[in-house]
Backbone as numpy.savetxt, mean C-alpha at the origin, in Angstrom:
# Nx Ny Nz CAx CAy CAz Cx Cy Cz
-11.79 11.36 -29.98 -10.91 11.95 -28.97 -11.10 11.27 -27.62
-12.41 11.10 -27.31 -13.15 10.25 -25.97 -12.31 9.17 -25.74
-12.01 8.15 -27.10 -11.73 6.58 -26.94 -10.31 6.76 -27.03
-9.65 7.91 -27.56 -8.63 7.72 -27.28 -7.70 8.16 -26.04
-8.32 9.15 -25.22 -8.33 9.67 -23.66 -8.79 8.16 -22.57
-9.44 7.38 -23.31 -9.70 5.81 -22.66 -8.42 5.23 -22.78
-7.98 4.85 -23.98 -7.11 3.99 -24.03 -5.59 4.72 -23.66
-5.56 5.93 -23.62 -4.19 6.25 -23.22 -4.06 5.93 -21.20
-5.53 6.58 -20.70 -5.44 6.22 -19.56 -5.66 4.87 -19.07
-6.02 3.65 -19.98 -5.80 1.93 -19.62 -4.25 2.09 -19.44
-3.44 1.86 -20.65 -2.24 1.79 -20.78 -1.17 2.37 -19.75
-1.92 3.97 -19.55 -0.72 4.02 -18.26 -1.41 3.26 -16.92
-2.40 2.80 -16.44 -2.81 2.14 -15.33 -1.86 0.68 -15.65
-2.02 0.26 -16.94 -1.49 -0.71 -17.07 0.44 -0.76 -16.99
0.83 0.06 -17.36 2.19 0.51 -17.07 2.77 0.55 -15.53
1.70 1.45 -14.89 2.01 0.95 -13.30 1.54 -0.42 -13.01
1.09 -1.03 -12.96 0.82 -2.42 -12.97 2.17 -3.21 -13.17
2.61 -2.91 -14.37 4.14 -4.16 -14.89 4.86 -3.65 -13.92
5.22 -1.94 -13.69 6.30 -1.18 -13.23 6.21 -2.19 -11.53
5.12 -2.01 -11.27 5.35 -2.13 -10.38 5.80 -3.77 -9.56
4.65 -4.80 -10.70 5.02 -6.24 -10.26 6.63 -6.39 -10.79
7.19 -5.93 -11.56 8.77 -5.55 -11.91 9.69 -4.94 -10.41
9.02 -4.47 -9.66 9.51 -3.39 -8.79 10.16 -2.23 -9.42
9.76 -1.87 -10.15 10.22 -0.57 -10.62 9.51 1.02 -10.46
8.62 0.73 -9.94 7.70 1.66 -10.04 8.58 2.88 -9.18
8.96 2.92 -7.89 10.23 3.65 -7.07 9.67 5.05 -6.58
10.11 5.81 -5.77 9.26 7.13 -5.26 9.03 8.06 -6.28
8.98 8.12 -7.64 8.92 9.47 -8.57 7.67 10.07 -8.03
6.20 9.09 -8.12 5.01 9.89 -8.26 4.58 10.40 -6.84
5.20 9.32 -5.97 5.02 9.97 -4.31 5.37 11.21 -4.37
6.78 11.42 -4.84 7.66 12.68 -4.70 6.71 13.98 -5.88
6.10 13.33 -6.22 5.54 14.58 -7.46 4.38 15.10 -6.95
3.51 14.14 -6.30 2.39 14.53 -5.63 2.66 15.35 -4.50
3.62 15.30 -3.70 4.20 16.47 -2.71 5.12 17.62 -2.58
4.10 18.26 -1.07 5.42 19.87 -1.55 6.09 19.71 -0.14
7.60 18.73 -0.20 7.63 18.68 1.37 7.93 20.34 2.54
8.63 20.93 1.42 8.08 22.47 2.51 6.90 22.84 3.51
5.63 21.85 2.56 4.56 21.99 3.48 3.82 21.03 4.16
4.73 19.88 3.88 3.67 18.56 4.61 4.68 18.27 5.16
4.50 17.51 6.60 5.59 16.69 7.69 5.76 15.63 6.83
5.55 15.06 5.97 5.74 13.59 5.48 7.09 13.46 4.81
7.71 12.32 5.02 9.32 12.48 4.73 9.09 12.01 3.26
10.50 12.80 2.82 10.59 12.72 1.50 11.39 11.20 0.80
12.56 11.01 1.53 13.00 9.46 2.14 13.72 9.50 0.79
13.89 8.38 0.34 14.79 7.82 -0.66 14.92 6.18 -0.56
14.59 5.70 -1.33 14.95 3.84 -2.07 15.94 3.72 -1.50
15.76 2.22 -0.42 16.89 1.43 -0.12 17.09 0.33 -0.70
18.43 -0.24 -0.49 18.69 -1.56 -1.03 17.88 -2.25 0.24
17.72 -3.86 -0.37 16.99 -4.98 0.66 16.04 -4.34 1.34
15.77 -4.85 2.48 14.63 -4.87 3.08 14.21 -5.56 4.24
13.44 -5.34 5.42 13.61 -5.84 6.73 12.46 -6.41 6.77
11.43 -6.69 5.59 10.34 -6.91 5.51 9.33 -6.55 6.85
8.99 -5.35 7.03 8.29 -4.69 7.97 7.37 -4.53 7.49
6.06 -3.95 8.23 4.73 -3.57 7.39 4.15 -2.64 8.26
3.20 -1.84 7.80 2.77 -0.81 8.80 1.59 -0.66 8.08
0.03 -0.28 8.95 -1.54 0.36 8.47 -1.50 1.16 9.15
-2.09 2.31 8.56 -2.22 3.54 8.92 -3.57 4.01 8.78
-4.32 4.65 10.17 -5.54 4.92 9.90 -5.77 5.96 9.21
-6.32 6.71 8.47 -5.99 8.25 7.63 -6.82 8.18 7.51
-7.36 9.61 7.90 -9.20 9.93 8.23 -8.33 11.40 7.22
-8.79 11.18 5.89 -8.45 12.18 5.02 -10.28 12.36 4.36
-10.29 13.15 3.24 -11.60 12.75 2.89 -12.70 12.47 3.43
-12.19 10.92 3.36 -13.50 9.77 3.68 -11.89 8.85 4.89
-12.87 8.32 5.72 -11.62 7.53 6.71 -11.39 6.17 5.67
-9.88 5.91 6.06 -9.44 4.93 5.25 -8.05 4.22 5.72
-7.63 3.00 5.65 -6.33 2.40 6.17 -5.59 2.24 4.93
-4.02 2.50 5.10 -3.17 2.53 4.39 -2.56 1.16 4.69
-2.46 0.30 3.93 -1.68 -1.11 4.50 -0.37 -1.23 3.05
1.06 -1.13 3.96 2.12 -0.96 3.34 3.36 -2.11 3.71
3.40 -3.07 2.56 4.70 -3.80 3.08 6.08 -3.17 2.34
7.27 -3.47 3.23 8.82 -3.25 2.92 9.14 -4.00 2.00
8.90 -3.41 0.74 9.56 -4.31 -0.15 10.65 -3.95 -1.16
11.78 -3.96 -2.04 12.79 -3.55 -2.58 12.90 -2.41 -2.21
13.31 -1.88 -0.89 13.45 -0.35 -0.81 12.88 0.42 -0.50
11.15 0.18 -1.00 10.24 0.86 -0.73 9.16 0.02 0.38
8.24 1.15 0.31 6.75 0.59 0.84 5.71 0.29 -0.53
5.77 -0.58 -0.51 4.61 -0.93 -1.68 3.27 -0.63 -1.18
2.00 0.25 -1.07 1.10 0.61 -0.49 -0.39 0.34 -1.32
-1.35 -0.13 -0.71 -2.53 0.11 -0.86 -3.40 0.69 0.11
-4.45 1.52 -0.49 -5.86 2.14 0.54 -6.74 1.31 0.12
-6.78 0.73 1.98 -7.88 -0.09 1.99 -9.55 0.91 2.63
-10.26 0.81 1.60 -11.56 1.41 2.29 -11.94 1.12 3.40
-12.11 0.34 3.76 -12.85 -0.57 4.80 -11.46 -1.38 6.12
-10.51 -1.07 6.06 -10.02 -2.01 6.60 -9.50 -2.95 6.33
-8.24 -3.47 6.85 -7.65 -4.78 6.79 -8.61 -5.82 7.21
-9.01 -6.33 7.01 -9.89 -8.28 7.29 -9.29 -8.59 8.67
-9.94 -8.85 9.52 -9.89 -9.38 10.67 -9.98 -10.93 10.93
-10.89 -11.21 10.31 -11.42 -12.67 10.20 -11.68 -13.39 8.57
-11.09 -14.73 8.48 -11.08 -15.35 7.54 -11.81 -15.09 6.41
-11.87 -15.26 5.35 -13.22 -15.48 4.37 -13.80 -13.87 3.98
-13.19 -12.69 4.83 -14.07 -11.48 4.53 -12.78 -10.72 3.36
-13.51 -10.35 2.37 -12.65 -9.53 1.31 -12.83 -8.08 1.05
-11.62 -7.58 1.06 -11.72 -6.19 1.43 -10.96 -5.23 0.07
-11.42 -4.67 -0.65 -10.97 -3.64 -1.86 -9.74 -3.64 -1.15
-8.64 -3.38 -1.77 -7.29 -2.73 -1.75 -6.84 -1.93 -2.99
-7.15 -0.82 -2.71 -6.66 0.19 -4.27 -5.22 0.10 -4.10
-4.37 0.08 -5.01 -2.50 -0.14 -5.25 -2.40 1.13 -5.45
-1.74 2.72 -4.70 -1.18 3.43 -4.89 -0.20 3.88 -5.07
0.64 4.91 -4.97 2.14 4.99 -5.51 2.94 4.30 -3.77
4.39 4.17 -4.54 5.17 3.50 -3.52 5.50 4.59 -2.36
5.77 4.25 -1.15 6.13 5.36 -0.50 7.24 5.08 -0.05
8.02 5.87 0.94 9.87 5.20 1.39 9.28 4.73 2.77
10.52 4.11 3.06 10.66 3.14 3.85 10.19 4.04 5.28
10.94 5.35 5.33 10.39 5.92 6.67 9.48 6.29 6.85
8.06 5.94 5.93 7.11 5.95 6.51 6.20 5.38 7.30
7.15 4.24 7.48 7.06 3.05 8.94 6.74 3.80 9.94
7.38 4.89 10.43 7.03 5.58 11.67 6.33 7.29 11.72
5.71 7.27 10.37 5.17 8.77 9.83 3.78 8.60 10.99
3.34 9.55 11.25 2.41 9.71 12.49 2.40 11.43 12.19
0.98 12.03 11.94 0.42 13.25 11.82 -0.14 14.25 10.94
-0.46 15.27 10.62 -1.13 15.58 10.29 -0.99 16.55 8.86
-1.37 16.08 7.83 -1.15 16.42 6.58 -2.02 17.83 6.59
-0.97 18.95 5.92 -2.36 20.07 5.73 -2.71 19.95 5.06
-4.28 21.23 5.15 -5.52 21.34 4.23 -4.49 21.87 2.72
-5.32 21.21 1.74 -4.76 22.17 0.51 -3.40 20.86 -0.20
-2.95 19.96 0.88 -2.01 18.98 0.61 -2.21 17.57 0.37
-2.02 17.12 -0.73 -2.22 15.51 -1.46 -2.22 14.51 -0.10
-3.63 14.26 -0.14 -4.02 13.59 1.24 -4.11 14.04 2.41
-4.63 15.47 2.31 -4.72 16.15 3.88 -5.81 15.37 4.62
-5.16 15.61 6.26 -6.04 14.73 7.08 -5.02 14.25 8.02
-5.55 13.47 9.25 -4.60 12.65 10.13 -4.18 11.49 9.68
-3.26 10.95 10.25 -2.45 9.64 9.87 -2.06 9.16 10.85
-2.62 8.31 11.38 -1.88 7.51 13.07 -1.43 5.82 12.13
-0.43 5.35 13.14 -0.34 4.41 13.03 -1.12 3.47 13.85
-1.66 2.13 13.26 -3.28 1.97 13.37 -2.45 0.19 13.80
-1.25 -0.14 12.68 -0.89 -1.84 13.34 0.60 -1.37 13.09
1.83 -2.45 13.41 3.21 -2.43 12.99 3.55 -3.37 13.17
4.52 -4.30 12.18 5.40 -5.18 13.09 6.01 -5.97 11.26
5.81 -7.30 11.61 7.11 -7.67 10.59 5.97 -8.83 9.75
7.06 -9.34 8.73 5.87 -10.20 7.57 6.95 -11.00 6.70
6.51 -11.79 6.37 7.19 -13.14 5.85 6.54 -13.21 4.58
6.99 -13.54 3.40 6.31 -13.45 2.26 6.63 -14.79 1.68
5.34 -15.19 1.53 5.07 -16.77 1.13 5.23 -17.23 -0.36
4.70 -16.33 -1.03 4.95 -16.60 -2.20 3.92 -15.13 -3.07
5.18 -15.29 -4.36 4.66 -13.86 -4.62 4.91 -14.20 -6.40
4.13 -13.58 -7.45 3.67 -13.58 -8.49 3.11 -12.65 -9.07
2.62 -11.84 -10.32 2.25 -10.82 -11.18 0.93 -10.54 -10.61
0.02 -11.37 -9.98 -1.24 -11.31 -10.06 -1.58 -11.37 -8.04
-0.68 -12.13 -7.21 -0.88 -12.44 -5.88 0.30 -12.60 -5.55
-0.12 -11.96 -3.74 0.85 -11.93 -2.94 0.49 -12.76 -1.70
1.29 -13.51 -1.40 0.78 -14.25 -0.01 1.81 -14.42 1.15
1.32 -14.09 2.31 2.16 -13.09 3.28 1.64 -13.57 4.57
2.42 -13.77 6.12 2.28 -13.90 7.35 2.55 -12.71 7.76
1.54 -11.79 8.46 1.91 -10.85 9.23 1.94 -11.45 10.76
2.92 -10.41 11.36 3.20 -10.70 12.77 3.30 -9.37 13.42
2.28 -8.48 14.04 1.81 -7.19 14.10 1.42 -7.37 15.85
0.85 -5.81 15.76 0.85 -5.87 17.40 -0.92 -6.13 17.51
-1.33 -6.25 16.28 -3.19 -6.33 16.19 -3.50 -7.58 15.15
-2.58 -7.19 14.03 -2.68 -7.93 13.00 -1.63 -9.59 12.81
-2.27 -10.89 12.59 -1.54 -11.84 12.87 -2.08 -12.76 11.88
-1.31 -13.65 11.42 -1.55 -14.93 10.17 -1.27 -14.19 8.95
-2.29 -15.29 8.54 -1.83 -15.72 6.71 -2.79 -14.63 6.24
-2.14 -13.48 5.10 -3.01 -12.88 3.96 -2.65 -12.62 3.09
-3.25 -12.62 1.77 -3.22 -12.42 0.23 -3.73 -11.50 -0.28
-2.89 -10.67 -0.96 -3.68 -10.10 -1.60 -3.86 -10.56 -3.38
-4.97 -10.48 -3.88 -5.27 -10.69 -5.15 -5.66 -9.60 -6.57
-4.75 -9.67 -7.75 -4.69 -8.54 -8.25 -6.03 -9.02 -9.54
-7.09 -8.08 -9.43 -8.21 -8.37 -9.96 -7.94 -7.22 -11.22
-7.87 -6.10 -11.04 -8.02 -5.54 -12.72 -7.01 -3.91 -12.09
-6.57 -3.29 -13.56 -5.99 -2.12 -13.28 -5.04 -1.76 -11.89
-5.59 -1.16 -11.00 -4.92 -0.79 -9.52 -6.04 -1.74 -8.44
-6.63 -2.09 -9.06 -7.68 -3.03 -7.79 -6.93 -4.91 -7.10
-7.06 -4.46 -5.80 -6.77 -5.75 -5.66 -8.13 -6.40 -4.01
-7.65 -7.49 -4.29 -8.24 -7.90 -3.17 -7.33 -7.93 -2.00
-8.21 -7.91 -0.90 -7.25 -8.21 0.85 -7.54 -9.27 1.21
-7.47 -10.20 1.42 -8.12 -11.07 2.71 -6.91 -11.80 3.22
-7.85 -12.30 4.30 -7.23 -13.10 5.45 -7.12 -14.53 5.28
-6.63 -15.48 5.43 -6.22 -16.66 4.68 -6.83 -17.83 6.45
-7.39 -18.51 5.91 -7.83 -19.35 7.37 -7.02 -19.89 7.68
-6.42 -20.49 8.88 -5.59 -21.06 9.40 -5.69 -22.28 9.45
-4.62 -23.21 8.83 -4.03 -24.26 8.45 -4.29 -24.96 9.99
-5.10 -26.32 9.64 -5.11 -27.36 11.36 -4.29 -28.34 11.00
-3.70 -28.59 12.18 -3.00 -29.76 11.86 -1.17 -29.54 13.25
């Protein structure tokens, strides 16, 4: 019963995985995890295209943690970063891949209640826009242009929902 409670929960990790390098993954589980009657967080809805924007969010829920989210088909494609976005070259930072969120959470700012999927504060922590360099099943490679955050970063998809963050050194020449 054990190994098979294993392998049903690989398979769906692995399901969000395709869903999502597919872009399909879309707001269902955002929307399932919330009761918007009781949280300020917008409920939003999938757009076409995309203005390629990006937004981190500091969220001192739990344990403190940054939300780093790019505009992509409609949605916000999101990971929680433990530690922070990378500041400086060469440093690699966990990025867990969570569900997608909508687009208006570009400007979400406050305070989730107790008792609610991710209670805690939520400030916006960077904002601004991103250029996507090249993108694939496994890595994403991206110029942010933020009011903190600036250059080249990748993220790298290492196993299940885990990926890497880092900061990409800057090209001389």
């Amino acid at each position: 019963m054990t190994c098979l409670l294993v392998e049903t929960i690989i398979s769906l990790t692995s399901a969000v995985a395709t869903q999502w390098v597919e872009g399909k993954m879309g707001l269902e589980e955002y929307r399932r995890k919330r009761e918007f009657r009781k949280t300020p967080e917008p409920s939003g809805k999938e757009r076409g295209g995309g203005e390629n924007r990006f937004v981190v969010h500091k969220h001192q829920a739990r344990h403190l943690h940054y939300d780093f989210r790019l505009e992509m088909e409609g949605v916000l494609r999101s990971w929680a970063v433990p530690k922070g976005v990378p500041l400086e070259p060469g440093v690699r930072r966990l990025a867990v891949q969570v569900e997608d969120h909508p687009v208006e959470y570009l400007d979400f700012a406050g305070t989730i209640p107790e008792g609610e999927y991710g209670a805690g504060t939520v400030e916006i922590w960077d904002k601004g826009n991103f250029e996507l360099d090249q993108r694939a099943s496994d890595r994403l490679e991206f110029t942010l242009k933020g009011e903190k955050l600036s250059g080249g970063y990748v993220l790298i998809h290492t196993d299940k929902n885990n990926w890497l963050l880092l900061k990409r050194k800057e090209k001389s020449g």
